[in-house]
Structure formats: structure tokens, C-alpha cells
C-alpha atoms as a printed R data frame, in Angstrom:
   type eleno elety resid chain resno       x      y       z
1  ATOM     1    CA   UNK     A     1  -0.196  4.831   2.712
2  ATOM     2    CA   UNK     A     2   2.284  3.549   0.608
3  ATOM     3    CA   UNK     A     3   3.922  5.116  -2.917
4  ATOM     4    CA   UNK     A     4   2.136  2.763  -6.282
5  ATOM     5    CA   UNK     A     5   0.100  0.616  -3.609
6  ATOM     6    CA   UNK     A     6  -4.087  1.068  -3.362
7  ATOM     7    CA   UNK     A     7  -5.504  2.874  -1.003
8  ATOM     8    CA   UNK     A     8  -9.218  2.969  -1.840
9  ATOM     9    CA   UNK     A     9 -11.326  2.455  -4.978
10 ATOM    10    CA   UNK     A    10 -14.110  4.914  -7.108
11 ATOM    11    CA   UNK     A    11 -16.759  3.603  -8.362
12 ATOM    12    CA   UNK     A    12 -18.601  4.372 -11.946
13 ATOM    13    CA   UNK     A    13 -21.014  3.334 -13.659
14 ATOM    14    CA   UNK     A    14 -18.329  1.019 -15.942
15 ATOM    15    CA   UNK     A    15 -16.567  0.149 -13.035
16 ATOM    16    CA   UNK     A    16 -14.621  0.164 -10.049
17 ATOM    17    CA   UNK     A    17 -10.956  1.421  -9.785
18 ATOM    18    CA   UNK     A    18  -8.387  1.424  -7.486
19 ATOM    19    CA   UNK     A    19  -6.804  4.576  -5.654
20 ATOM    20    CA   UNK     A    20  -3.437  4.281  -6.116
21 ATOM    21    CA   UNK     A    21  -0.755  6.722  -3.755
22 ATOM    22    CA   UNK     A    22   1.407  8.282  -5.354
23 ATOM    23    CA   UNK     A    23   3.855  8.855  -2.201
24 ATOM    24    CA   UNK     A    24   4.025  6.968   0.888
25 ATOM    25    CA   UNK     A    25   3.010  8.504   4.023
26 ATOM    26    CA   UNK     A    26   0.831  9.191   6.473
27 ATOM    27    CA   UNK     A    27  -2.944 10.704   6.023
28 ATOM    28    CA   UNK     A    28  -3.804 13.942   7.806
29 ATOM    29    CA   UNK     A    29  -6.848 14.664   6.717
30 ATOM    30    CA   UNK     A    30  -9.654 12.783   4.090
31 ATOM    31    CA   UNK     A    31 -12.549 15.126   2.303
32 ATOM    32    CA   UNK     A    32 -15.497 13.777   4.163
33 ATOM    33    CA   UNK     A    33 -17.639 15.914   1.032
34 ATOM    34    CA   UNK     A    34 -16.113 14.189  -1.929
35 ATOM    35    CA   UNK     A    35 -17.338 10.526  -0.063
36 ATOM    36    CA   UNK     A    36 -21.002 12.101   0.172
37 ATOM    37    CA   UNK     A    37 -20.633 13.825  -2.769
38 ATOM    38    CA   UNK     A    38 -19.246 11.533  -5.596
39 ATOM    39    CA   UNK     A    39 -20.517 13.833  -8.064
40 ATOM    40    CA   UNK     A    40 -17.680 16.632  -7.569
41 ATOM    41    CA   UNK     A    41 -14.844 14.247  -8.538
42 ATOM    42    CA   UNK     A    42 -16.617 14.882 -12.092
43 ATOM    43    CA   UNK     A    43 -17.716 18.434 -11.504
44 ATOM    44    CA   UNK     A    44 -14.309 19.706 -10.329
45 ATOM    45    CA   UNK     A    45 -11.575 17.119  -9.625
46 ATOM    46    CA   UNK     A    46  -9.144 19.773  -9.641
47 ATOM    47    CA   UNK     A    47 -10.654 21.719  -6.560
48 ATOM    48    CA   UNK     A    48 -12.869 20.489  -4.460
49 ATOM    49    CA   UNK     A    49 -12.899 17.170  -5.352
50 ATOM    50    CA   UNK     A    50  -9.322 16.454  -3.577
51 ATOM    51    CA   UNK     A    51  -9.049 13.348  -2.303
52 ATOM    52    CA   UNK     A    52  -6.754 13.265   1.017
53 ATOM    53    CA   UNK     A    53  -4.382 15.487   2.714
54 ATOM    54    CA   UNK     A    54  -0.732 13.333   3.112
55 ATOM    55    CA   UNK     A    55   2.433 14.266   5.498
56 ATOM    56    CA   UNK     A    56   5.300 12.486   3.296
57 ATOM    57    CA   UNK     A    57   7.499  9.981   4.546
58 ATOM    58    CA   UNK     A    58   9.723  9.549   2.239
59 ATOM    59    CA   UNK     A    59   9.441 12.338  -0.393
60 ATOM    60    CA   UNK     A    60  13.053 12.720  -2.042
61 ATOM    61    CA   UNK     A    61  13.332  8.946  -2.590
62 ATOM    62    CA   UNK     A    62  10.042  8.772  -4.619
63 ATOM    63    CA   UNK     A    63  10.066 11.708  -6.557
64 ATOM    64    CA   UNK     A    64  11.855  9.975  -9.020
65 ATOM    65    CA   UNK     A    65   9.129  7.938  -9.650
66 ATOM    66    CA   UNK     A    66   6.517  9.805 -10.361
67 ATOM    67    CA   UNK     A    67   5.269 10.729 -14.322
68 ATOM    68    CA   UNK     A    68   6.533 14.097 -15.436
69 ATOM    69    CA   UNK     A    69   4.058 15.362 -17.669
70 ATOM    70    CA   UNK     A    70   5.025 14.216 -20.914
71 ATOM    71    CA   UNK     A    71   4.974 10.408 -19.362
72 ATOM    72    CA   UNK     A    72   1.328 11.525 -18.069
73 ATOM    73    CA   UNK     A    73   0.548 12.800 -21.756
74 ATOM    74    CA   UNK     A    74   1.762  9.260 -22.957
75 ATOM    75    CA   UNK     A    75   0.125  6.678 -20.162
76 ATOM    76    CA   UNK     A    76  -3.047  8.595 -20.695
77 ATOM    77    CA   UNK     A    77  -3.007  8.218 -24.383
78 ATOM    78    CA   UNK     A    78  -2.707  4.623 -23.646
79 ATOM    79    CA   UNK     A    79  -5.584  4.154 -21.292
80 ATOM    80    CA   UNK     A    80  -8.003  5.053 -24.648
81 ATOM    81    CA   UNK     A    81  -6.263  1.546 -26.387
């Protein structure tokens, strides 16, 4: 995968939405449950609801680029707009 480039979609009931990766790399592993269990990305997307497992490829490089949380507090106060 590649860092800010799609690598899937999830689907709701308002709409379909791309996956984007956060780093680049390559993808170890995939959690076969959360693609027959949709459900638990609701239930508990902070446990067992993860997505993929990546080996980086080119971690110091993007770091910079991804949101701190305060820029996360700010894009997500945007999305409601």
C-alpha cells in the first residue's frame, strides 16, 4: 500500500468510502472477521475491528505527514460541515 492513496472502501448505509493508508508498505496480515463481520467496525473499531496488519516501508519519511491530534480534533470537526 501506499501513504494517502486507497486501499479498499466501507460501505454504510449513506455510502461508500474509501480506505485510505496512512503509511506505505507492505500488508502482513488482513482481519478476515471484520470482512464477515462489518458490524464490529461499529461495535469496537478500536479493538477488534482493526483493519490490516502493515510492515512499513518508509516510516521516518511519512511520519511527518500524518495528523497529530489536535489536526485530527480539527479535520473531524470539519467532516460535520
Amino acid at each position: 500500500i501506499t501513504q494517502n492513496t486507497p486501499y479498499g472502501t466501507v460501505e454504510s448505509v449513506k455510502a461508500v468510502s474509501d480506505l485510505v493508508a496512512p503509511i506505505s508498505g507492505e500488508i502482513l496480515e488482513v482481519n478476515a472477521e471484520v470482512q464477515s463481520k462489518p458490524e464490529l467496525l461499529n461495535e469496537d473499531p478500536y479493538g477488534k475491528a482493526w483493519l490490516l496488519v502493515v510492515k512499513p516501508s518508509n516510516l521516518q519519511a511519512e511520519l511527518p505527514n500524518l495528523m497529530d491530534f489536535n489536526k485530527s480534533i480539527e479535520w473531524h470537526k470539519t467532516l460535520g460541515k
